[in-house]
C-alpha positions as CSV (number, residue, x, y, z in Angstrom):
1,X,-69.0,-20.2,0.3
2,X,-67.1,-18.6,-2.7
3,X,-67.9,-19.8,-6.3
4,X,-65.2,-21.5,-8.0
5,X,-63.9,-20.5,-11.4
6,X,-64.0,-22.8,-14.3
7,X,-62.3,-23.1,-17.7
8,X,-65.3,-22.4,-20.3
9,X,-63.4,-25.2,-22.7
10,X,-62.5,-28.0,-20.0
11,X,-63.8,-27.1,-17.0
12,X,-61.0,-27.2,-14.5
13,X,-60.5,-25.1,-11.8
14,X,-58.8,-21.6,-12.8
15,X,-57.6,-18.2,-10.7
16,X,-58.7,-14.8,-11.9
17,X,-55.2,-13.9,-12.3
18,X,-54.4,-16.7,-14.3
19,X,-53.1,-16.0,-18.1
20,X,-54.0,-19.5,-19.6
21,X,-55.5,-22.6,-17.8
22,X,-53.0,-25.2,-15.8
23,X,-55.3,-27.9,-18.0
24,X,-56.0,-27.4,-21.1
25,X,-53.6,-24.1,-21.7
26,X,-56.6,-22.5,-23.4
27,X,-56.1,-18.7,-23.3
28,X,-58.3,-17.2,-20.1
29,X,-59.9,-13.9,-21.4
30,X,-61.0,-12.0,-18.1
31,X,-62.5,-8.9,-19.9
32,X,-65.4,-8.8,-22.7
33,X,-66.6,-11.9,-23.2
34,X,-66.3,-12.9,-19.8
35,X,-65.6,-17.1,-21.1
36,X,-65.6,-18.1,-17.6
37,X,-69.0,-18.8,-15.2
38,X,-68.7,-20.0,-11.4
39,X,-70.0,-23.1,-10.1
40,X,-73.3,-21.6,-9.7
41,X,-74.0,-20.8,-13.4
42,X,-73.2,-17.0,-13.0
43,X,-70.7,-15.0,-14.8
44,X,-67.6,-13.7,-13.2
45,X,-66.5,-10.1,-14.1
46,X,-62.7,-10.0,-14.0
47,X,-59.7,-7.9,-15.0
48,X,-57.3,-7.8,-17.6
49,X,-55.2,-11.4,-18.1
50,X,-52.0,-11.1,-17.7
51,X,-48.8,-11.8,-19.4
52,X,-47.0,-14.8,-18.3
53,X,-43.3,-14.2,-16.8
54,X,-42.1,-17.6,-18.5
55,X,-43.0,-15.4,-22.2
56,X,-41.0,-12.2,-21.3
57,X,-37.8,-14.3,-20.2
58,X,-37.8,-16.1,-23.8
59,X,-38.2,-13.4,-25.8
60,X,-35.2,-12.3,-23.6
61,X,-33.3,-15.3,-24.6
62,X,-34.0,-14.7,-28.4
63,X,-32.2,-11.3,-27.7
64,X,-29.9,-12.7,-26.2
65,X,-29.2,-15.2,-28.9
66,X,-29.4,-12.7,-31.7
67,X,-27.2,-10.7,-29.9
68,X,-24.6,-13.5,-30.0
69,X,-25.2,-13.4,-33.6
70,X,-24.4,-10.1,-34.2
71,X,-20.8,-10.6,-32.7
72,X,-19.4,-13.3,-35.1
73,X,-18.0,-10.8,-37.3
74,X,-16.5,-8.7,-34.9
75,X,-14.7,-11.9,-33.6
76,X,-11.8,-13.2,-34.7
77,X,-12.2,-17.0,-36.6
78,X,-10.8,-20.3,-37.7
79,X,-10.8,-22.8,-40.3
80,X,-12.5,-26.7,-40.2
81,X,-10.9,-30.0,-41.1
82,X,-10.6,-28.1,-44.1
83,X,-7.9,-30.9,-46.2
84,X,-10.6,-33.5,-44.4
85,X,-14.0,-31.6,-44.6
86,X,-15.5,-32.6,-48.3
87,X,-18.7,-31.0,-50.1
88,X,-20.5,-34.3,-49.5
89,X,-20.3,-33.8,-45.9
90,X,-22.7,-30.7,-46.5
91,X,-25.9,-32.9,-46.7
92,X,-25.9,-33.2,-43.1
93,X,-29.5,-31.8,-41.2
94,X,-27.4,-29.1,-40.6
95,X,-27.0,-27.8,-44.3
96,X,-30.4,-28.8,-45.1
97,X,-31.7,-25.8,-43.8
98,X,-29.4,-23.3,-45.5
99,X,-30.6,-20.4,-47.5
100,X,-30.0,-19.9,-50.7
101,X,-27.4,-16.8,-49.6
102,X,-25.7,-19.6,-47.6
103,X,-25.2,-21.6,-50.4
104,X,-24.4,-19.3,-53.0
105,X,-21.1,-19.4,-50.2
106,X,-20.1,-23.0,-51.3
107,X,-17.8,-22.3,-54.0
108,X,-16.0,-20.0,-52.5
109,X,-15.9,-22.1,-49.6
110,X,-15.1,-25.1,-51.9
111,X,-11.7,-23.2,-53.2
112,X,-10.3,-22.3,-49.8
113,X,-10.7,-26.2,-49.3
114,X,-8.5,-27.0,-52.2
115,X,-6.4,-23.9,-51.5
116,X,-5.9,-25.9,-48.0
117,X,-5.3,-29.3,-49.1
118,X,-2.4,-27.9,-51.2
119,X,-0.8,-25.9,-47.9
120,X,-2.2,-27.7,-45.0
121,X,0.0,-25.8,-42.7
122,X,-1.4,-22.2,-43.6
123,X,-2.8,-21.3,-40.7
124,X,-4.4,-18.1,-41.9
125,X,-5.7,-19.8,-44.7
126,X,-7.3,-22.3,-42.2
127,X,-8.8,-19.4,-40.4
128,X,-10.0,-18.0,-43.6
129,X,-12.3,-21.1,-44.4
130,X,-13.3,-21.5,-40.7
131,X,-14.6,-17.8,-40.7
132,X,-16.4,-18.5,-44.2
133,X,-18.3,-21.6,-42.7
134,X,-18.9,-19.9,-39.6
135,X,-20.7,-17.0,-41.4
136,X,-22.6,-19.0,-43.4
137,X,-23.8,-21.0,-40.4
138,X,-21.7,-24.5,-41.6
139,X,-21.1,-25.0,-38.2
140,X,-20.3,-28.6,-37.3
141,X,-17.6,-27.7,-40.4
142,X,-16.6,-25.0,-39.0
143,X,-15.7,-26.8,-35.4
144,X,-14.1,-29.6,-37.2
145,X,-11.8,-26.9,-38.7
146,X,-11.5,-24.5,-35.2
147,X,-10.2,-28.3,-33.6
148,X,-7.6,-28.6,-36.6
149,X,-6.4,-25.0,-36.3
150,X,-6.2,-25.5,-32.6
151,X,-4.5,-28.9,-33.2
152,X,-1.3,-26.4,-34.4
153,X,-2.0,-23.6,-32.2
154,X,-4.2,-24.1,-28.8
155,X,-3.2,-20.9,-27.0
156,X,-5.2,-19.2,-29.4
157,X,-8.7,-17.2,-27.7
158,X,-10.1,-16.0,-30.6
159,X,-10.6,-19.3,-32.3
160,X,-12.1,-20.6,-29.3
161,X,-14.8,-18.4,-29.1
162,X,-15.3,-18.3,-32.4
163,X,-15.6,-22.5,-31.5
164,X,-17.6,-22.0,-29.2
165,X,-19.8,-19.5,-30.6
166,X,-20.1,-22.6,-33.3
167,X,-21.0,-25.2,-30.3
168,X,-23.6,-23.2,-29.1
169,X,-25.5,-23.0,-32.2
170,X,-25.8,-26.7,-32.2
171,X,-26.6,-27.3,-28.9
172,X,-23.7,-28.1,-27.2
173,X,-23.7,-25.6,-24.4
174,X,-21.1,-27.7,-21.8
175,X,-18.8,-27.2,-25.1
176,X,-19.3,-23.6,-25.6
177,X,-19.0,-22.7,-22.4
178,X,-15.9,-24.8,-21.8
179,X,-13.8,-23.3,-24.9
180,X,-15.0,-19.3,-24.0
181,X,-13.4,-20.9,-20.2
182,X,-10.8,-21.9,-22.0
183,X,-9.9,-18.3,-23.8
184,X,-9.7,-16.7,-20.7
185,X,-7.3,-19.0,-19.9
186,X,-4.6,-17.5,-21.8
187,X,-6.4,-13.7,-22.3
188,X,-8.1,-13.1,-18.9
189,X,-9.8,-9.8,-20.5
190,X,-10.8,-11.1,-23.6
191,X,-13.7,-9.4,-24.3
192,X,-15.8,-11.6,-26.5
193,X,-15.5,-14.6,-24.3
194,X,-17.0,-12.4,-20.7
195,X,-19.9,-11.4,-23.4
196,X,-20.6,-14.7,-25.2
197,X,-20.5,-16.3,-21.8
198,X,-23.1,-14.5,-20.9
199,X,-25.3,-15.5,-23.7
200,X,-24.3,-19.2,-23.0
201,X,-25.4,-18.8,-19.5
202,X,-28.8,-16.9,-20.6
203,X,-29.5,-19.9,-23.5
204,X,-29.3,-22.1,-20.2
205,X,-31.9,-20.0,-18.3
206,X,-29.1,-19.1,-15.8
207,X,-29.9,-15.3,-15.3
208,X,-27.7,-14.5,-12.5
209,X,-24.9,-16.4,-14.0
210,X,-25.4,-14.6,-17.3
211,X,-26.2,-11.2,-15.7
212,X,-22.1,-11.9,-13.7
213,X,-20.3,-12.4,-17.1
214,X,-22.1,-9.2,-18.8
215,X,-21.4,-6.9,-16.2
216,X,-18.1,-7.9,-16.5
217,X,-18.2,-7.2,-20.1
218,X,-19.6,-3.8,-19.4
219,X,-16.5,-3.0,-16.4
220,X,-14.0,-4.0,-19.0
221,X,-15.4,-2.0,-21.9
222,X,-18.4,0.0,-21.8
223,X,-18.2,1.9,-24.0
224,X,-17.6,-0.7,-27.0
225,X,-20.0,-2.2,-29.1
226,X,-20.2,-5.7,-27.2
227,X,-20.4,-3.4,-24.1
228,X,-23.7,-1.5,-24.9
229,X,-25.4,-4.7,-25.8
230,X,-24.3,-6.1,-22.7
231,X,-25.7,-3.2,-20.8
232,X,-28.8,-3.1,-23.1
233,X,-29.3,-6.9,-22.3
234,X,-29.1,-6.2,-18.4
235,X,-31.2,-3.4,-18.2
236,X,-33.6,-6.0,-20.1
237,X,-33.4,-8.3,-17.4
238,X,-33.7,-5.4,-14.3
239,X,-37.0,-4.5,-16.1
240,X,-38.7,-8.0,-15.5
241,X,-41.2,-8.5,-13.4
242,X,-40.5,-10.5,-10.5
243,X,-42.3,-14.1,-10.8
């Protein structure tokens, strides 16, 4: 009869080609130090542990999500709530953990306010202060202003990206994906929506839905910025190994 293999920390039964024990998740080292014994009290040599599948698809999703990043401004943007959106409303969890660069923005930011609140129908202004809160990673602001700007003008794709972009970062993936649906809607080749769709669809863990809207990116502009990441991010994905 074949010796089992235990965990040295918990004793549970373990596989030699297992990276980290289905128990305790304590790290299996197969080579040196040989942790492991059988059932019998003997030492089992192994081989080299390997690297779990689950860890090379996240670090492909924090490509992917710095990627995303790295669009913003090449995108065009919008403005919040701006005449309704007040400096107090900054102590929200989601300013707490600005930067000091972010909030060296607030003035600014806190003048474009005032600048809208005197000509609440200036749309570019609107979009000015959206882009400003965007950058700066304000962005439940910044999708309070995107819904105001698109209040006045909802045939507009860049704003929804740029909206959805914002939805994203906080976690509301149905709402980023609908809005980057939305902008292809009224610009079927909008370039920014194919790509950021595919990062929406890779933040879900959806690979062959994310790998569809890049390649798409790719076949409408390759040779663009956004087109080589696209491409970068799916030779990423043809290089992993298959579970």
């Amino acid at each position: 009869m074949k010796p089992k293999l235990l965990c040295a920390k918990c004793g549970a039964d373990v596989q030699i080609n297992m990276a980290y024990c289905p128990s305790c998740g304590t790290a299996l080292e197969w080579s040196g130090g040989r942790q492991r014994k059988t059932q019998q009290g003997k030492d089992k040599p192994s081989g080299p542990a390997t690297f779990p599948v689950r860890n090379v698809v996240m670090l492909v999703l924090a490509i992917a999500a710095v990627a995303a990043v790295l669009e913003y401004a090449t995108s065009p943007k919008t403005v919040p709530q701006a005449a309704q959106t007040s400096s107090a409303q900054s102590t929200s969890t989601n300013q707490a953990g600005q930067s000091a660069a972010n909030m060296a923005a607030l003035p600014h930011i806190q003048e474009l306010e005032t600048q809208l609140n005197a000509s609440p129908e200036n749309q570019e202004l609107r979009k000015d202060l959206g882009n400003h809160l965007m950058d700066n990673k304000f962005y439940d602001r910044a999708i309070a202003v995107y819904r105001d700007y698109l209040r006045r003008d909802p045939k507009n794709p860049d704003i929804r990206v740029d909206m959805g972009i914002c939805m994203k970062e906080t976690g509301d993936l149905e709402g980023a994906q609908r809005e980057m649906s939305t902008a292809l809607t009224y610009q079927p080749k909008h370039l920014y929506a194919h790509f950021n769709l595919g990062i929406v669809y890779l933040s879900q863990g959806k690979i062959e839905e994310a790998n569809a809207w890049l390649q798409k990116t790719v076949a409408l502009d390759a040779n663009s910025e956004v087109g080589k990441r696209a491409q970068q991010l799916l030779q990423q994905h043809n290089s992993l190994p298959t579970p």
